[in-house]
C-alpha atoms as one frame of an Amber mdcrd trajectory, in Angstrom:
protein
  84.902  97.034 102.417  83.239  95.505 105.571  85.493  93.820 108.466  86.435
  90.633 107.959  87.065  88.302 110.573  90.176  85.634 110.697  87.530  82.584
 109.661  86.615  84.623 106.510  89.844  85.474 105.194  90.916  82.485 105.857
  88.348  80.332 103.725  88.567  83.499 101.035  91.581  82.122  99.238  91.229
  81.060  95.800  94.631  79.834  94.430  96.131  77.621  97.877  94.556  74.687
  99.895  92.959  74.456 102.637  96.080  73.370 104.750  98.232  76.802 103.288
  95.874  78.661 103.845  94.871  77.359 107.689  98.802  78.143 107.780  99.178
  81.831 106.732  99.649  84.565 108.677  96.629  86.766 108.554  97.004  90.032
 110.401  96.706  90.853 114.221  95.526  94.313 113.820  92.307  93.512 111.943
  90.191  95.648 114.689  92.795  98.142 113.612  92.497  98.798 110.129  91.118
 101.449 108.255  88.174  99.295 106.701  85.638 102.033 105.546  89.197 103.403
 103.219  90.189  99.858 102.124  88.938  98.655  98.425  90.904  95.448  99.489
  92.945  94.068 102.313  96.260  93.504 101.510  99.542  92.437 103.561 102.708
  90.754 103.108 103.781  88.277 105.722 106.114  89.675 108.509 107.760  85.384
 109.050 108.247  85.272 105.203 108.266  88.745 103.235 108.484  86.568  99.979
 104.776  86.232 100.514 101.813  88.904 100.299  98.301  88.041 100.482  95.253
  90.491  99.006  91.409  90.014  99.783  88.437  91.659  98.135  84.474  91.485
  98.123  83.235  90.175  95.047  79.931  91.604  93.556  78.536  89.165  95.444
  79.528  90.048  98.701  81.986  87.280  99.218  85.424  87.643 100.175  87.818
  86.658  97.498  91.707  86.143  98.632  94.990  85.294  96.211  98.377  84.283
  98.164 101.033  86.262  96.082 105.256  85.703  95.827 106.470  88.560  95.465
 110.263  89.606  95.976 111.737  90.262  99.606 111.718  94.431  99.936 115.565
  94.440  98.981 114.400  93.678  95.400 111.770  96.291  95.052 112.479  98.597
  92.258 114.324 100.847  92.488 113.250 102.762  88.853 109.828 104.998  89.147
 107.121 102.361  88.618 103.605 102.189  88.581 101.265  99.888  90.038  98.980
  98.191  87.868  96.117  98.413  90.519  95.930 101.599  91.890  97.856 103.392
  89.458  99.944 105.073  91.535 104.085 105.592  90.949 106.442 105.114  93.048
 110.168 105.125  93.774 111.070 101.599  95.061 107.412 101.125  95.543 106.439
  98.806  93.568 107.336  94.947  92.855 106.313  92.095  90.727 103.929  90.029
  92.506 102.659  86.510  91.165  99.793  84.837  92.079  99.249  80.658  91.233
  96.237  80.188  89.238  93.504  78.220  91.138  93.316  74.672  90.525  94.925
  72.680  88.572  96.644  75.184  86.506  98.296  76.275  89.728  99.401  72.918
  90.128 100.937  72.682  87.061 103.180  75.670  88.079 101.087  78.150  85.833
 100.971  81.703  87.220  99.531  85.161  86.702 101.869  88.706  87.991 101.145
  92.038  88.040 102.807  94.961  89.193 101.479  96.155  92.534 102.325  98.947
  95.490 104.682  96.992  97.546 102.616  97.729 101.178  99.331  96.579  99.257
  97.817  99.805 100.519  96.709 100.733  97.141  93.335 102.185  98.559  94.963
 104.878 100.632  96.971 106.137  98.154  93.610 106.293  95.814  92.189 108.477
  98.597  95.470 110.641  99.426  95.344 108.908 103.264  98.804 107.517 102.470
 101.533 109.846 100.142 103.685 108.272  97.947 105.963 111.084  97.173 106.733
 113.878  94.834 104.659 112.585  91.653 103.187 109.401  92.985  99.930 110.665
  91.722  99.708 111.249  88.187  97.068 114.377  87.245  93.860 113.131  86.206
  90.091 114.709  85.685  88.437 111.371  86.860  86.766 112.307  90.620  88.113
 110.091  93.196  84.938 107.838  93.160  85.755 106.738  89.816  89.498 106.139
  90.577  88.486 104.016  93.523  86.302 101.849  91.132  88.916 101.346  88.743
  91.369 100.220  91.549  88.491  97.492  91.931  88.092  97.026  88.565  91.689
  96.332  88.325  92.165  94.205  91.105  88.855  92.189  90.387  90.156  91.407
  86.485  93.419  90.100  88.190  91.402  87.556  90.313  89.671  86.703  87.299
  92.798  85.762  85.731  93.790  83.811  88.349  91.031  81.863  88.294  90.039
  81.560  84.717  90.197  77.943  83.332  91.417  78.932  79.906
């Protein structure tokens, strides 16, 4: 994924206005992250950890952002779980996160959840950069290329259900 700068993310999101999303708190370290390993940026907010926010390129090349609810780390599971995304299990790693869908489904109260790594930091465990314990990484003969892809894949049909009209 390439940089991003604060203006981009901030005009990325799909399923908020303009006003929420001029409001969020985007990260301070973006100079600082890893972007050549990331598939996505993803962070939860430090003022409100009820919230996490994920951005991804589209095909196109645009950036693509969903604000998420998620519960505060207390309510994490505490059961091995797996995240939907990266496929990855962890032991209190993982949490229900919910996304409004855009428009005026959204308004309506209509949402879309999955079950994703808690830190968002799905990419680095894809790529063994980030370890998530005895087991996190289930045995598979796909290279790591393809497991990359269907972390996008993943996370790219979850923005489509957030946004789909139907």
């Amino acid at each position: 994924m390439k940089a991003l700068t604060e203006q981009e993310i901030r005009t990325a999101f799909l399923n908020c206005t303009k006003g929420e999303a001029r409001r969020l708190s985007v990260p301070r370290d973006l100079a600082d992250r890893p972007w050549d390993d990331l598939d996505f940026l993803g962070w939860r907010d430090p003022q409100a950890p009820d919230r996490a926010y994920l951005v991804i390129e589209s095909a196109d090349g645009r950036p693509q952002g969903l604000a998420l609810r998620c519960p505060g780390p207390a309510a994490t599971q505490t059961r091995r779980s797996m995240c939907s995304m990266c496929l990855t299990t962890h032991t209190g790693g993982v949490c229900l996160m919910v996304a409004p869908k855009a428009g005026k489904a959204g308004q309506q109260g209509n949402s879309v959840g999955a079950y994703i790594c808690s830190d968002l930091a799905c990419s680095l465990y894809v790529r063994g950069k980030k370890d998530a314990g005895v087991g996190g990484r289930l045995q598979e003969s796909l290279t790591p290329e393809e497991k990359i892809q269907r972390t996008v894949a993943n996370v790219a049909a979850f923005i489509a259900k957030v946004t789909a009209t139907v």
